[in-house]
N, C-alpha and C positions, 0 to 999 in steps of 0.2 A: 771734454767728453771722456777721453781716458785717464784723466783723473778719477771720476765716476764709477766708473765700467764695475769693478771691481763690488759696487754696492748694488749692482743688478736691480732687483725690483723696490729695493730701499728708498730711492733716491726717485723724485716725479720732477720732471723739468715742466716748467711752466710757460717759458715762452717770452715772449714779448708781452710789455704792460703798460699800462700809464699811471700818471700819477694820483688820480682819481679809484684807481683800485688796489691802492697801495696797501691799505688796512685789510680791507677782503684777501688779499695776496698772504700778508702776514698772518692771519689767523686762521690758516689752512700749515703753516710751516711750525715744523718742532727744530729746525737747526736752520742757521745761513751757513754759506759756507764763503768768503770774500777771499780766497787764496789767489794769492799772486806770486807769478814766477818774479824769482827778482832783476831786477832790471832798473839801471837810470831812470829812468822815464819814472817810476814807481814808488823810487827810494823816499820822497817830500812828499806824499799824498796819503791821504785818508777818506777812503773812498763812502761817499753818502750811502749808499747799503749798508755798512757797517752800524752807521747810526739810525737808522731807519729798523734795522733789526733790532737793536740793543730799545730802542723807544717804543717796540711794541712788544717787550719781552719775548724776544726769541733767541738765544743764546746763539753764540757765533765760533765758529770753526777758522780759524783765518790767520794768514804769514804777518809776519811783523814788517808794515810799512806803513810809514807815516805815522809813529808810535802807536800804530794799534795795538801792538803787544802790551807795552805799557801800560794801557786803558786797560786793557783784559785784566793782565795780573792783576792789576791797581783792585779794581772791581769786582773781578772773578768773575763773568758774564760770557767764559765759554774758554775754550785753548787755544795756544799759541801753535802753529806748527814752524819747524826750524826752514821747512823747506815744501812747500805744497808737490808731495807726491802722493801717487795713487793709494798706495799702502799706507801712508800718516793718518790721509782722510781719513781712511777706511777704520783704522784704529780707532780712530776719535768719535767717529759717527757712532760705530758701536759700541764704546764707553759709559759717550752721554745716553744712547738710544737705548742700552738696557739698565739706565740708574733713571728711571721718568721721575723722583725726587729731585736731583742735583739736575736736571732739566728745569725743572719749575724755580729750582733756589735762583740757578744763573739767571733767568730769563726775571726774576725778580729781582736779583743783582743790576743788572742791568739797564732795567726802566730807572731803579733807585739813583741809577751812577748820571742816566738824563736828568733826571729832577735835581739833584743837588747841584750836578758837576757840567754836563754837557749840554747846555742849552742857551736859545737865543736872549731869553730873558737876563742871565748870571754873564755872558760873553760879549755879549754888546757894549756894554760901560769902558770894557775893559779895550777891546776893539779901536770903539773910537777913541779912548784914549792914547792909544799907542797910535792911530793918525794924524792926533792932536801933537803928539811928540814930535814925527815927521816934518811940522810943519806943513800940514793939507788942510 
């Protein structure tokens, strides 16, 4: 929340949700925001929000863990922050919030980076192969 603070009436929290209104949730959002303090715990994950933004065209705001950074650049589907503080956000939220062009480009960056790159269809093969390797 005070990461936030700072975007005053910008920013609408929504609450708890389910997975059935996941689309309806996304097409009320112009930005995610998935920033994480860093931490162990955090360093090897790639949190489903990320992708779940990026596949309904919603550019993403968000710390580099579990190469998300990487994805971003790779893609350009929103910015990297070095460190999730109040002020980074705040920069960045209103960057993309007064460019609504490079809002639409990213957020088209981004469905494009699911359909080629990030998806169950292209990952699976690849998947069970590397289980195959294991020996499972």
């Amino acid at each position: 929340m005070d990461l936030i603070r700072p975007l005053g009436d910008k920013v609408e929290l929504r609450g708890a949700f389910t997975h059935d209104t996941i689309t309806e949730l996304y097409s009320h959002c112009h930005i995610t925001i998935p920033a994480y303090r860093p931490s162990p715990w955090f360093r090897h994950i790639t949190p489903v929000k990320f992708f779940e933004s990026i596949a309904h065209g919603v550019p993403v705001i968000a710390t580099d863990i579990g190469g998300i950074g990487d994805m971003i650049r790779e893609s350009g589907c929103g910015r990297v922050l070095p460190e999730p503080s109040a002020a980074g956000i705040a920069a960045a939220v209103e960057e993309l919030m007064s460019q609504p062009g490079l809002l639409e480009e990213m957020g088209e960056r981004g469905m494009a980076a699911v359909r080629e790159k990030y998806n169950w269809d292209l990952l699976t093969p690849r998947l069970l192969a590397m289980y195959r390797g294991l020996g499972v």
